[in-house]
C-alpha positions as CSV (number, residue, x, y, z in Angstrom):
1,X,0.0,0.0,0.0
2,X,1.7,3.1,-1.2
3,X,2.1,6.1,1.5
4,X,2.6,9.4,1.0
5,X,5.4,10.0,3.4
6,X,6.2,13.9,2.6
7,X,4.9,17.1,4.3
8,X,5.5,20.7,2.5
9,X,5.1,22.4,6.4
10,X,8.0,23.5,8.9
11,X,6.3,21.2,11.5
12,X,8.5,17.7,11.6
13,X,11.0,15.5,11.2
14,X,13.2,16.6,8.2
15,X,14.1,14.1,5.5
16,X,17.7,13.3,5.6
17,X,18.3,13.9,1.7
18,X,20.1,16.0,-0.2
19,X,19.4,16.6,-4.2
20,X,22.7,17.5,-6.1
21,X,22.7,18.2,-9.7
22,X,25.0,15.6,-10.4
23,X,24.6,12.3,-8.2
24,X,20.7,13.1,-8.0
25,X,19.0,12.2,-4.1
26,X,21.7,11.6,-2.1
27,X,21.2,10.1,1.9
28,X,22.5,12.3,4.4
29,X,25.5,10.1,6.4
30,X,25.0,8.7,9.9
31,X,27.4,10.5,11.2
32,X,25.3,14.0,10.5
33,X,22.0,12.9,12.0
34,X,19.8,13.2,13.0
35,X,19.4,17.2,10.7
36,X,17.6,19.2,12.7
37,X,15.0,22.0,12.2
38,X,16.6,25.5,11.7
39,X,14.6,28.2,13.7
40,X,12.8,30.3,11.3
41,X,10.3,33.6,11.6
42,X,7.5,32.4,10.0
43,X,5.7,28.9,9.9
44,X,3.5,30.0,7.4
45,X,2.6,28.0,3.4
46,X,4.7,29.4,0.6
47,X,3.2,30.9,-2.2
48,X,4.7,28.3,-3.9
49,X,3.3,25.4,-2.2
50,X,6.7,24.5,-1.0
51,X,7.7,24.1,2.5
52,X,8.5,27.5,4.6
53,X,11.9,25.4,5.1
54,X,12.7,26.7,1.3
55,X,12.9,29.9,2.6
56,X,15.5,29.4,5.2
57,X,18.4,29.9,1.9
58,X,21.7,28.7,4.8
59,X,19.8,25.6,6.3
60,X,18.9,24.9,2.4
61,X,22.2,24.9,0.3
62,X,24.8,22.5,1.7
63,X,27.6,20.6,-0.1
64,X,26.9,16.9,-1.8
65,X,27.7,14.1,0.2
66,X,28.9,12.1,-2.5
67,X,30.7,14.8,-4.4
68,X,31.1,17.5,-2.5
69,X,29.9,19.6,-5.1
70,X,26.5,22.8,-4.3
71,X,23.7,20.8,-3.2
72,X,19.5,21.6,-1.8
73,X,18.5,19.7,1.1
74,X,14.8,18.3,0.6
75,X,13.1,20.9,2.2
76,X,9.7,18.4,2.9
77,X,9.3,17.3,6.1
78,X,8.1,13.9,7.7
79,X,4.4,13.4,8.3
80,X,3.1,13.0,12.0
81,X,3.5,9.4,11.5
82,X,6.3,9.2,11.5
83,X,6.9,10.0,15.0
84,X,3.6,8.5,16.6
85,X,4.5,5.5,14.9
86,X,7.7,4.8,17.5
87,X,7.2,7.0,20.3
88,X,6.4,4.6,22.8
89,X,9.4,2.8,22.0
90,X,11.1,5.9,23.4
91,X,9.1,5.7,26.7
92,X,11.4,2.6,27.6
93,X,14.8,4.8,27.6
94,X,13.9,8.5,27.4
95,X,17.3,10.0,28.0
96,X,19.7,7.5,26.0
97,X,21.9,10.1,23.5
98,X,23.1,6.8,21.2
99,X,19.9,5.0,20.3
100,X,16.0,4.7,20.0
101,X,16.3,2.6,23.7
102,X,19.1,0.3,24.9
103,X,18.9,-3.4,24.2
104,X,18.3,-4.1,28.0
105,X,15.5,-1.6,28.1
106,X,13.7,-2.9,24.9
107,X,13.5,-6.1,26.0
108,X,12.7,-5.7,29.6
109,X,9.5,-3.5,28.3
110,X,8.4,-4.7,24.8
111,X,6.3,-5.5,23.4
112,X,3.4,-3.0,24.9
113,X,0.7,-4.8,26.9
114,X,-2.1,-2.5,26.3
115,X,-2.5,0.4,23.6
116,X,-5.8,2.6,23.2
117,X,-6.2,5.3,20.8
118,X,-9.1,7.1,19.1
119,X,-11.4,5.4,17.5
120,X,-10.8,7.9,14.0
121,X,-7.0,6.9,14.3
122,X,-7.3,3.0,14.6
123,X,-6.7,2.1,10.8
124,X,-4.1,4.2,10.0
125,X,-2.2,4.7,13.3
126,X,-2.1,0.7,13.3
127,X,-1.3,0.3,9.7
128,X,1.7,2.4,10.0
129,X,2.8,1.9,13.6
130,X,3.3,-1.8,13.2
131,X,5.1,-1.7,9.3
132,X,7.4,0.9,11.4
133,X,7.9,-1.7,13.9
134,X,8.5,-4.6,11.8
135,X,10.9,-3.0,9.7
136,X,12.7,-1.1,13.3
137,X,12.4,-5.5,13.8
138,X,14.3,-6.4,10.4
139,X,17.2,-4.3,11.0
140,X,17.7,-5.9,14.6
141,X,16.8,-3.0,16.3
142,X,13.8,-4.3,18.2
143,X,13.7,-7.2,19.8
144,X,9.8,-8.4,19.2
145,X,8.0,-9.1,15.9
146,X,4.9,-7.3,17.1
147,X,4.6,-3.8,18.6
148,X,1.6,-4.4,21.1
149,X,-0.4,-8.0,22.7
150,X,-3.6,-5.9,22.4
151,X,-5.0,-2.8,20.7
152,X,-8.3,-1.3,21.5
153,X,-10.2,2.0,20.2
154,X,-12.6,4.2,21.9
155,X,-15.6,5.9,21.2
156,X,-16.1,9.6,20.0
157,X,-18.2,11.4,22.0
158,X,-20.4,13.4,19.6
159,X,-22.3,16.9,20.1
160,X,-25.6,17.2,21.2
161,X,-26.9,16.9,17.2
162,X,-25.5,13.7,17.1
163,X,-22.5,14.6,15.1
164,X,-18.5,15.0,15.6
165,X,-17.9,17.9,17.2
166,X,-16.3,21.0,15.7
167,X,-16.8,24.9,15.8
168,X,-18.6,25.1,12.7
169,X,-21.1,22.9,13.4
170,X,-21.5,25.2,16.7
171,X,-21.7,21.8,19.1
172,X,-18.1,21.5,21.0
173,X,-18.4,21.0,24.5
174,X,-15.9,22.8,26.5
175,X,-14.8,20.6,29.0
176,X,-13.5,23.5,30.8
177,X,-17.0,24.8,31.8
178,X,-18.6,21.2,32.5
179,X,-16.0,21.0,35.5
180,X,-16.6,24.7,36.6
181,X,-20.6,23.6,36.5
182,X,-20.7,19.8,37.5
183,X,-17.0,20.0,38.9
184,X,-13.8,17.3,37.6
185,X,-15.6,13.7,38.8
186,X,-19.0,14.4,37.2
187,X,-17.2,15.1,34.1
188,X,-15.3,11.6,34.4
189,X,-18.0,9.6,35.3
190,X,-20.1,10.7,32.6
191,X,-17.6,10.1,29.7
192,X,-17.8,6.9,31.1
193,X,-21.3,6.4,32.0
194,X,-22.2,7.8,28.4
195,X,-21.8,4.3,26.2
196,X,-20.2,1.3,25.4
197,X,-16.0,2.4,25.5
198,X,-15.7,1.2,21.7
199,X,-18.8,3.0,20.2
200,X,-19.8,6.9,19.8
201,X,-22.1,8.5,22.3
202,X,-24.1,12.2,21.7
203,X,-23.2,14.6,24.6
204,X,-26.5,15.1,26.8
205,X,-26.9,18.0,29.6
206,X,-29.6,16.1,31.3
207,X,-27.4,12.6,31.4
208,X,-24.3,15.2,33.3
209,X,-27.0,16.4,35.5
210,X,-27.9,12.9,36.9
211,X,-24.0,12.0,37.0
212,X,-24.2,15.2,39.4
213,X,-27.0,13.8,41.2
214,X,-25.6,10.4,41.8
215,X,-21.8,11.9,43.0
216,X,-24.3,13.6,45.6
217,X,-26.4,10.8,46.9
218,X,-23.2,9.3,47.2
219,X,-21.7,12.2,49.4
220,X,-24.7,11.9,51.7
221,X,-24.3,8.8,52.3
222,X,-22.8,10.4,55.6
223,X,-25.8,11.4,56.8
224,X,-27.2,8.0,57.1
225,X,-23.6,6.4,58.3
226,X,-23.4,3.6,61.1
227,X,-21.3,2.2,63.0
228,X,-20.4,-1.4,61.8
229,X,-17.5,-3.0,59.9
230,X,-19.6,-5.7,58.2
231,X,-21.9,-6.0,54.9
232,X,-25.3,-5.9,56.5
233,X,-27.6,-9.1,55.7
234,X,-29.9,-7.4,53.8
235,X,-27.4,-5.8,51.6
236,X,-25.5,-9.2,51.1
237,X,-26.5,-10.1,47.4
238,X,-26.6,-6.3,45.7
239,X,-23.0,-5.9,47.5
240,X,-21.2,-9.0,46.9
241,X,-23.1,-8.8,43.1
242,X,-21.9,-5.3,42.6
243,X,-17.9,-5.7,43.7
244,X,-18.3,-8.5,41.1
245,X,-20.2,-7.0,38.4
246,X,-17.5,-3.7,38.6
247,X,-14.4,-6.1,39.0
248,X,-15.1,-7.9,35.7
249,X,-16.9,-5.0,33.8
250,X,-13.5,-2.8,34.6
251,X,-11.6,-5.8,33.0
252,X,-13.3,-5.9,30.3
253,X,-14.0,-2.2,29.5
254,X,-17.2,-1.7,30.4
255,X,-17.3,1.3,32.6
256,X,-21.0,2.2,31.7
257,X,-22.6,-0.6,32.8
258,X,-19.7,-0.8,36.4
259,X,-21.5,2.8,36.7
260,X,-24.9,1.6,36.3
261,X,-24.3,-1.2,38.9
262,X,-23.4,1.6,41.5
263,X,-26.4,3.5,40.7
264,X,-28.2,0.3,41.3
265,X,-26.4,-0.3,44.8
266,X,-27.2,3.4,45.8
267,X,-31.0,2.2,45.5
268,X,-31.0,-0.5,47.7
269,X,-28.7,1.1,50.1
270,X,-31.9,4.0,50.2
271,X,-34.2,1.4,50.9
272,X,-32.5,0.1,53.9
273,X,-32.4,3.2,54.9
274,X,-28.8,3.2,56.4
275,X,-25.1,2.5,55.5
276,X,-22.7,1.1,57.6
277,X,-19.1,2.8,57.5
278,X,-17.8,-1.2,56.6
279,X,-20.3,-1.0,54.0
280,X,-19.5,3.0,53.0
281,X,-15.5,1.6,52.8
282,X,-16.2,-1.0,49.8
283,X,-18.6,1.8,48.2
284,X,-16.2,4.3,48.3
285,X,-13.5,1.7,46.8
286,X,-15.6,0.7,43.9
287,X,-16.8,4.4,43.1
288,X,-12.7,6.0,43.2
289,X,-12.1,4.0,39.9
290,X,-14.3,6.7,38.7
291,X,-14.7,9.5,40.8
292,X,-11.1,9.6,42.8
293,X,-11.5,13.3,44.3
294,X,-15.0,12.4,46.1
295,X,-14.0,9.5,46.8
296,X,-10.8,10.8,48.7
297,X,-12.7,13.5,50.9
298,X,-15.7,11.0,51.9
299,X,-12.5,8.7,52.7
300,X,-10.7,11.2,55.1
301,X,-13.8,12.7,56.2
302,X,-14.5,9.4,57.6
303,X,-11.1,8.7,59.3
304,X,-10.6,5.6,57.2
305,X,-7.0,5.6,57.3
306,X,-4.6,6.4,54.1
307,X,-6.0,7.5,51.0
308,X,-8.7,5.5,48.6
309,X,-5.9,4.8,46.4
310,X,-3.6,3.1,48.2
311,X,-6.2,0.1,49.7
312,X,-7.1,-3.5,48.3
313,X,-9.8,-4.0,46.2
314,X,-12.6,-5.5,47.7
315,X,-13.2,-9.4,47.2
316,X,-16.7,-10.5,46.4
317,X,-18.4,-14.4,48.2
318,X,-19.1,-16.1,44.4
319,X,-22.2,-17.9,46.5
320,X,-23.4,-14.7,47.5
321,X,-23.7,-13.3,44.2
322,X,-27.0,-15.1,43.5
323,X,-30.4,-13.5,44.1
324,X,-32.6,-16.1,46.1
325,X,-35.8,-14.4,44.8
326,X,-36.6,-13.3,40.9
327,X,-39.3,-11.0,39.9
328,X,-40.8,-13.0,36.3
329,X,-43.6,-12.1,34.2
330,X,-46.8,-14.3,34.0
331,X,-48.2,-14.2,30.8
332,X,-51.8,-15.4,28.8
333,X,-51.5,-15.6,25.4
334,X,-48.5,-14.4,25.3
335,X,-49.7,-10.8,26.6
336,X,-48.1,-9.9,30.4
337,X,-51.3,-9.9,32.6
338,X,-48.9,-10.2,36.0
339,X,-45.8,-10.5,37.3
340,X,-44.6,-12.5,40.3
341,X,-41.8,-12.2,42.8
342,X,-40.6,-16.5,43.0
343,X,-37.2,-18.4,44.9
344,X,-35.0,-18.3,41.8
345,X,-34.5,-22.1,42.3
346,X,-37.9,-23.1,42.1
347,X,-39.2,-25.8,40.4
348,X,-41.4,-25.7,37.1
349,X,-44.4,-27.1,38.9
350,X,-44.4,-25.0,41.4
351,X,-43.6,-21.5,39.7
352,X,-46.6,-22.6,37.1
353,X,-48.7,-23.2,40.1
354,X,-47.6,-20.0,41.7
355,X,-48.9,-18.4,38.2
356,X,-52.4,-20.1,38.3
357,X,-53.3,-18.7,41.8
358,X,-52.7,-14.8,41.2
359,X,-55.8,-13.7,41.1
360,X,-55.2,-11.6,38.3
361,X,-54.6,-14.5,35.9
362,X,-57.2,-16.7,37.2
363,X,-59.4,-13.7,35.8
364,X,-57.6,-13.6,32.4
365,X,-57.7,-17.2,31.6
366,X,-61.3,-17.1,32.6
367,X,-62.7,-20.7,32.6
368,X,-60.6,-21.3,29.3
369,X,-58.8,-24.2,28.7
370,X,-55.1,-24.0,29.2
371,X,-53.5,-26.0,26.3
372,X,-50.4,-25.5,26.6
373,X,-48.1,-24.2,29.5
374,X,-44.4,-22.1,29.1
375,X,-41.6,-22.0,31.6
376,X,-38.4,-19.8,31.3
377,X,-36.5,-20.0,34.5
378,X,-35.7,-17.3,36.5
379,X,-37.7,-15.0,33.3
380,X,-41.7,-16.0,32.5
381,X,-44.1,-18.1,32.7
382,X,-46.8,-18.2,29.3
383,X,-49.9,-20.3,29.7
384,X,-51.6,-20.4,26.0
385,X,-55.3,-21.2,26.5
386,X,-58.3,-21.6,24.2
């Protein structure tokens, strides 16, 4: 796949060639690199579509490698690419003078566990970034065949209208003035509470507003604080299925639906009616992923001891992680007449049983006859009648 590898702007890395008359394009030699940038006035596009470099006459004329005779350096300039396709490699030695990274360093960090970019970058960042790789991997300079184990992409969040944002379309969203408003965690949580992490998501005031809202029912939580170091019976099953539900969904990206299990916790807790500070503890650890600055002042406000940040994350009881009762629907027909709190582990017989007695599908059915009779466990219950 051909690339177009030259820039006519001031802006990059300069292509170590020089054009003589005679010998043609000529590489500059190792021992002058890397050519730097000269300092110029003006950044500006020449009139002649050629780089503002061509401008800068002393940086431009230089002798011939080959033949010593008047030579032009190319006055084009590398593309972005060129340095975002290697950068991280850099990360692993930052301050070595001789090389990209030392051997030792290479090794001990490559290849890259993890890399996320933009969703719009994915196809070309990772078209280029690993044909840089291979070919820094041909010449021995790498020490892996692959640049990363994983890749992912995220989401753009869109304007309001549904499309990308931009200033002539009117619809950025300064992210400045959400945290003046809604202050730094509402603004976090949202972006994550907004979609799915690989897909697009429209901006929406009113979903920022009930990030807000849920930051402070969690900061009142205080109000309703006990004494206690334990997870309370009645909050055994949303707590034990929340640390779960946030400790895989955080593995696995899915910070919208983590969020969404909080919100859900946050419910229960408001039935109860109370919050024991054991119980506040795991809260708060579950919520920092996402809101750390709250998080921290609930944390010392409470005397907890260090900061969020440094504690364990919370372990969940796997056989407490089941709900004993399910709430299913009871249909006739295939219509929803009722629905029916049941023990999630009971039997057919008796959750179509359980169906017959309501009173409100005894009236539905109405002296018909029931030909034949549906169970989905744990989900409905259909009884077709004629």
């Amino acid at each position: 796949r051909d690339w177009v590898f030259s820039r006519q702007r001031y802006w990059g890395e300069p292509i170590p060639i020089v054009i003589c008359p005679k010998c043609g394009y000529v590489p500059v030699p190792e021992s002058e690199l890397p050519v730097r940038l000269p300092n110029v006035k003006s950044y500006e596009p020449t009139d002649t579509g050629e780089s503002p470099l061509a401008h800068m006459t002393d940086w431009v004329h230089t002798t011939c490698p080959r033949c010593g005779g008047p030579a032009r350096r190319e006055t084009d300039t590398m593309p972005q690419w060129a340095g975002s396709s290697w950068y991280f490699l850099r990360y692993t030695d930052p301050h070595n003078p001789g090389a990209i990274a030392s051997p030792q360093a290479l090794q001990y960090w490559t290849p890259v566990d993890w890399y996320n970019g933009g969703m719009e970058h994915t196809t070309l960042h990772v078209l280029y970034s690993r044909f840089w790789h291979k070919f820094l991997y041909d010449i021995g300079v790498v020490p892996t065949p692959e640049p990363y184990a994983k890749r992912t992409s995220h989401g753009m969040i869109l304007g309001e209208n549904g499309e990308k944002m931009s200033k002539s379309r009117g619809n950025v969203v300064n992210p400045d003035d959400i945290v003046d408003a809604y202050g730094a965690d509402t603004m976090r949580l949202y972006e994550m509470f907004i979609g799915d992490f690989e897909k697009a998501a429209p901006w929406n005031t009113n979903g920022i507003k009930g990030c807000r809202r849920f930051i402070e029912r969690y900061w009142n939580l205080q109000d309703i604080v006990r004494e206690g170091g334990e997870i309370r019976k009645e909050l055994e099953i949303p707590f034990n299925k929340t640390i779960k539900k946030v400790t895989e969904d955080v593995e696995n990206l899915k910070f919208n639906t983590a969020i969404a299990a909080l919100m859900s916790l946050i419910n229960d807790i408001a039935a109860v009616g109370s919050i024991t500070r054991g119980e506040l503890r795991i809260f708060t650890l579950l919520l920092n992923l996402f809101a750390p600055h709250v998080c921290e002042e609930v944390w010392e406000n409470q005397k907890f001891g260090g900061m969020v940040c440094q504690q364990a994350w919370p372990a969940y009881d796997e056989s407490k992680c089941e709900d004993k009762t399910v709430e299913i629907a009871v249909q006739v027909n295939g219509k929803v007449r009722a629905r029916l709190s049941i023990p999630a582990d009971i039997a057919k017989e008796d959750a179509l049983s359980k169906a017959k007695e309501n009173d409100r599908i005894s009236a539905a059915i109405g002296g018909k006859k029931i030909v034949r009779e549906i169970y989905v466990p744990a989900k409905l219950v259909n009884l077709v009648v004629k």
